[in-house]
N, C-alpha and C positions, 0 to 999 in steps of 0.2 A: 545429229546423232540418231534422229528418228529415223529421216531417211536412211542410213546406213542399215539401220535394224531391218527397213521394209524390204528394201532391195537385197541383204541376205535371203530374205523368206522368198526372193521373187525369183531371184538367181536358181536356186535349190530348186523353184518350184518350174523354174523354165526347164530345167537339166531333168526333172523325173518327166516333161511334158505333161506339167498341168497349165490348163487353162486357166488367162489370169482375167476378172472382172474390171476389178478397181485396186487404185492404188493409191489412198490417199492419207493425209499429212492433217491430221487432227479429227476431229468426230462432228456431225451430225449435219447440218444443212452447209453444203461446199458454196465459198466466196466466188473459187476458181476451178474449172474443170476442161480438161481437153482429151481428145480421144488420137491415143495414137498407137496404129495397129490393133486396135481391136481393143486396146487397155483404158481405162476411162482412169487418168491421172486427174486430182484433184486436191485443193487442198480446202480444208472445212473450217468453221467458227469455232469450232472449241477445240484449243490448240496445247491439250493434255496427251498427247501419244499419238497413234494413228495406227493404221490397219490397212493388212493385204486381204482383197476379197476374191477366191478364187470359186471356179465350177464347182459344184457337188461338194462345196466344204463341210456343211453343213448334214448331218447324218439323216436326217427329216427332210433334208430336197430332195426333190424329185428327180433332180438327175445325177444321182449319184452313182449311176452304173452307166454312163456316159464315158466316152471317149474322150483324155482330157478330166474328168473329174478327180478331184482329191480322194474323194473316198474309196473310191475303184483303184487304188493304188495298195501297195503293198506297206504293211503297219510300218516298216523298220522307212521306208522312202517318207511317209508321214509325219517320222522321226524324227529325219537329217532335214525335212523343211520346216519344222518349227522350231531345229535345234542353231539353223541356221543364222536367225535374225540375232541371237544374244552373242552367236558365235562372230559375227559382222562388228559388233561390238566391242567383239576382243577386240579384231584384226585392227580396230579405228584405234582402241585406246592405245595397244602398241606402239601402232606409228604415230599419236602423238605424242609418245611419251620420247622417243627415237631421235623425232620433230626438233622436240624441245630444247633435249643432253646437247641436241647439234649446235642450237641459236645459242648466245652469249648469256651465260645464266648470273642472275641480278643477286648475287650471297650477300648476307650477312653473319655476323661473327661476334664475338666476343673480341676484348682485347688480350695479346697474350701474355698475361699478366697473371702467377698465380696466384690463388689465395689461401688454397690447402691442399697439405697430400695427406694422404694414408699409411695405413703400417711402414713398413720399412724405407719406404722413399718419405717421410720423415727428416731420415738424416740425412737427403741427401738437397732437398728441397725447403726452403723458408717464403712466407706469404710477402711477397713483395719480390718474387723473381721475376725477369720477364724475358721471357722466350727472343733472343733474337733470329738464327739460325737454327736450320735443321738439314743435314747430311751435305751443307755448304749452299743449300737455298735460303734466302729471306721468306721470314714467313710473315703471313699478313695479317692472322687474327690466330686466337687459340683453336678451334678446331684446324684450321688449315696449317697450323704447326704438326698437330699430333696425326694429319693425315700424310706425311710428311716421311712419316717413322716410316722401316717397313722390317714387317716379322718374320722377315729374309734371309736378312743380311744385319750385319753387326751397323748400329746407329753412331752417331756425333751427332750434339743436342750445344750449342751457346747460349749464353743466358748472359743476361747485366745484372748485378747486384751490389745497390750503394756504390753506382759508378763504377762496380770492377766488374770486367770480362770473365767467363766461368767458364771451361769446355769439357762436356762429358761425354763418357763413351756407355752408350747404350745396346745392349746384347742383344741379338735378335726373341731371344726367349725371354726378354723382361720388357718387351715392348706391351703387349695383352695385359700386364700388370701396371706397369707406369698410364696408360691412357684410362684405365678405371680407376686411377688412384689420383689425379689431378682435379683438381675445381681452377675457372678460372673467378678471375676478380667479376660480381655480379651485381649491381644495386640492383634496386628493388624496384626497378621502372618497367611499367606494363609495355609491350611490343605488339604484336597482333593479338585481335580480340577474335574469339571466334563467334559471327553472327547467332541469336539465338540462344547462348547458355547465358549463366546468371550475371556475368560480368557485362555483357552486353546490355542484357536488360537493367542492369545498373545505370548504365549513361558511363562508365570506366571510357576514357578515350588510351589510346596511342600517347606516350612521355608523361605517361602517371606516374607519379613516385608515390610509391605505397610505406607509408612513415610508422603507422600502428596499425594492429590487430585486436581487436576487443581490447582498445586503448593501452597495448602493451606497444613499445616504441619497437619497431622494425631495423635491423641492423645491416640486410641484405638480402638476395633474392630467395637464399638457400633457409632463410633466418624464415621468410612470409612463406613459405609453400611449406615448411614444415607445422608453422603454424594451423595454417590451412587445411591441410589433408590430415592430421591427427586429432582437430578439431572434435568435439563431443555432441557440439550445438548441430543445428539445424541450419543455423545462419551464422556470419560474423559481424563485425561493425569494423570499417576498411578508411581507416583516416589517409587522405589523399590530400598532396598539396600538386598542383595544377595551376604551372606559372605561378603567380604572386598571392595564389586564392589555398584555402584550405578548406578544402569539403570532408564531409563523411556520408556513405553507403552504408547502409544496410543490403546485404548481399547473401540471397537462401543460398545455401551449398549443394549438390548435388552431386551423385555418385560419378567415380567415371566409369561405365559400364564394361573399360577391357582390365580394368583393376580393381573388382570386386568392392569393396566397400569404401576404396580410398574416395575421399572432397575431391571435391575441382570446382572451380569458378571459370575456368576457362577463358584464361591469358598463357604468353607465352615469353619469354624474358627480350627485355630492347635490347637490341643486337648492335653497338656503337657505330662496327666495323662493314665498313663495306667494299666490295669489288666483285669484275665480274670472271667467270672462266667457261668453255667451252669445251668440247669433247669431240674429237675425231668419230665418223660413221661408225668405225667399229666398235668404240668404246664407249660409242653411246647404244648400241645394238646390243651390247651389252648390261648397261647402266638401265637401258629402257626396258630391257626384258625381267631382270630381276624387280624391276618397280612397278612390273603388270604383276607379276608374281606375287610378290609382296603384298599388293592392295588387294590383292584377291582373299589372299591368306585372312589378314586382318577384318576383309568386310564378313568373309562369313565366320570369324572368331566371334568379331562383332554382335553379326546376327545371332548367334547361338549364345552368349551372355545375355544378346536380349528378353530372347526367348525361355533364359529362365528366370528373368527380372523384368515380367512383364511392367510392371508397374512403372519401371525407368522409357515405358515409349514415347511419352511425353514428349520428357526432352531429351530425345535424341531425333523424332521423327523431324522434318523438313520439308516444305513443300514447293512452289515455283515464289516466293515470298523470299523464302533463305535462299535459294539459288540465285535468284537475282542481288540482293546484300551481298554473298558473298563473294560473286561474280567481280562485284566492284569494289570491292575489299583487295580479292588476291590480283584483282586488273593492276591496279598501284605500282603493284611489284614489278612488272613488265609483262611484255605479250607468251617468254615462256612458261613464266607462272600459271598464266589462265592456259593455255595448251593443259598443263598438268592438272589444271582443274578439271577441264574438260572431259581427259583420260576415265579421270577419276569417275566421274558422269556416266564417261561409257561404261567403265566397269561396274557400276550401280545399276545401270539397265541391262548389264547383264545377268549381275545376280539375282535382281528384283525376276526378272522375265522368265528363271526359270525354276522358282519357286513353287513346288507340286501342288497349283492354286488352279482349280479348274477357269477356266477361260483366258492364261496367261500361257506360253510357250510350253512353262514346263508342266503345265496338268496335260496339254495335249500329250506333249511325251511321256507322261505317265502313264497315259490312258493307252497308248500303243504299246509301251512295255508289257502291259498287263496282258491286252489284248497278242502278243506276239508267244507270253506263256501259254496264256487258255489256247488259245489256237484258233478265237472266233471272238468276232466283235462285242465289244460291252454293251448291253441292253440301251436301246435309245432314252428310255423312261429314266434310268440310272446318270446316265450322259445329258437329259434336258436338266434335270435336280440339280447336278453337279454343279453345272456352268452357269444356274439361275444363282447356287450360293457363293459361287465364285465370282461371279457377278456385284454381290453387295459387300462382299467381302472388300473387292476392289473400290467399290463406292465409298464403302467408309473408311479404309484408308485415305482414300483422298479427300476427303469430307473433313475428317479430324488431322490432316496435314494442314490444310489451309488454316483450321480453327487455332493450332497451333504457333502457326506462323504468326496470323494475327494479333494473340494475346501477346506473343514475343515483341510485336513490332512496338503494340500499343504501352507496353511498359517502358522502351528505350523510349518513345518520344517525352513520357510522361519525366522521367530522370535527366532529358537533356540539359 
């Protein structure tokens, strides 16, 4: 992904003819270096990001009215080559999202088995139905019934109840209402943990059954998470029985930062049901593009809840510690899983890169917007200040990513 990032800036920067120095794949004394056509490719010991060095980048070099230099170049072209490398980033996570929809994707499911409806389907639905057919397809778990409907066309929905056959006819206009109004059948068994939040740092494994909450008895999954996120406390006390064993956690709770003050421990429900399904070029060109959309949407909603809940950076930051955990966490699931991690990855270094932070992509484009207003370049004295505080800025972000990581780590081993 690095590389993708550098050779966007290098591409952009070949197209305005700038001369390119170096191209290398991490910082500070290179393992590996080779020189070809005049570009001195390398890749270096500290393997945190990496950088394009080209002519006259730098406003204090000397040759930056040079033929070929960066600087000697027009503000809006200075632009599109440092807007380049986050944009390389889109174009990677795209196609692996595209990649992904195409390979054989690994679902899981609930059973389709319901356990409650809402207002008026009520009467028409009892906890213990269970979904056989949908518009005369077999359907495989509860979501892949209710995706099944469509708010088209008039539905047919079969059901088994107490050994009898049911068949209902479902209106296109009551479909939107029936899929928010069904729960299916849920216990209270943890499924994927997410590395890093409090559940992890518990020691919670994968087919926990979670039995009590501050020693009230648990009846199902809907029964624990309500417990959970309405909570008053700071922490719960999470009685777990794990195979033939009965443990209890102590587990702090923490915000989830895209829903304001709601708990979260950060599990996600065990999914019984499994199988796989796949998506034609176009439907996944489809399927891939709304899911670059979408993550885009979410990371910088993300960001901006952050940023008014700084206090929640904690724990939500991550560093090459959590990338690797979770790495082999969503690997399990199969090879399109991690593509889609990957994505994700890109899109992180997209948005991370063009962050109005002097010495990252987008303080450069800042600083050319600016410069494209006034009409004349920003004071060099104002431009060394900038990219020195942008500079530690960067540094302790990653300084307290790691510090981060590590507390996370050292609590899950301590609960193992």
């Amino acid at each position: 992904m690095i590389i993708v990032h550098e050779a966007g800036h290098l591409l952009a920067a070949r197209a305005f003819k700038v001369s390119i120095e170096t191209f290398s794949i991490g910082f500070g004394k290179p393992i590996f270096n080779k020189v070809i056509n005049g570009i001195n490719y390398r890749i270096s010991w500290l393997p945190l990001g990496g950088y394009l060095r080209m002519k006259g980048e730098n406003p204090d070099d000397p040759d930056i009215h040079d033929e070929g230099a960066y600087q000697s170049k027009a503000w809006w072209q200075r632009a599109l080559i440092a807007f380049a490398g986050p944009f390389a980033n889109l174009i990677l996570a795209l196609f692996l999202f595209v990649i992904s929809f195409m390979l054989p994707q690994k679902l899981e499911d609930q059973v389709p088995v319901i356990q409650s409806a809402t207002g008026r389907w009520t009467q028409i639905f009892v906890p213990g139905d269970s979904l056989t057919t949908v518009n005369g397809k077999s359907v495989r778990g509860f979501s892949d019934a209710l995706s099944k409907l469509s708010p088209k066309t008039n539905n047919t929905l079969s059901l088994r109840r107490e050994g009898r056959s049911i068949r209902l006819n479902i209106a296109a206009s009551d479909v939107d209402s029936l899929i928010s109004s069904l729960r299916p059948q849920a216990k209270a068994i943890v499924g994927d943990i997410t590395p890093g939040y409090p559940a992890w740092r518990a020691g919670l494994r994968e087919k926990d059954l979670i039995t009590a909450i501050d020693s009230v008895q648990i009846n199902d999954w809907y029964d624990m998470r309500e417990r959970i996120t309405e909570s008053r406390d700071g922490d719960v006390l999470v009685s777990i029985q794990r195979g033939d064993s009965l443990l209890t956690r102590h587990i702090i709770l923490e915000e989830n930062v895209l829903y304001g003050s709601q708990k979260m421990i950060g599990v996600t429900q065990y999914m019984p049901v499994r199988y796989s399904e796949s998506y034609s070029p176009v439907q996944a060109l489809k399927i891939g593009s709304l899911s670059t959309l979408n993550m885009i949407i979410m990371n910088y909603y993300g960001l901006y809840k952050l940023i008014q809940k700084p206090e929640t950076l904690k724990s939500n930051i991550g560093g090459p510690v959590m990338i690797v955990s979770m790495s082999q966490s969503i690997g399990q699931k199969g090879f399109s899983a991690l593509l889609m991690f990957f994505a994700g990855i890109s899109i992180m270094l997209l948005i991370m890169n063009l962050l109005p932070i002097p010495i990252l992509d987008g303080g450069h484009i800042f600083f050319c917007l600016i410069e494209g207003i006034i009409k004349r370049p920003i004071p060099l004295r104002v431009q060394d200040i900038a990219q020195r505080i942008g500079f530690f800025i960067l540094m302790f972000l990653m300084v307290y990513a790691f510090y981060a990581d590590i507390e996370k780590l050292l609590l899950r081993l301590i609960h193992r």
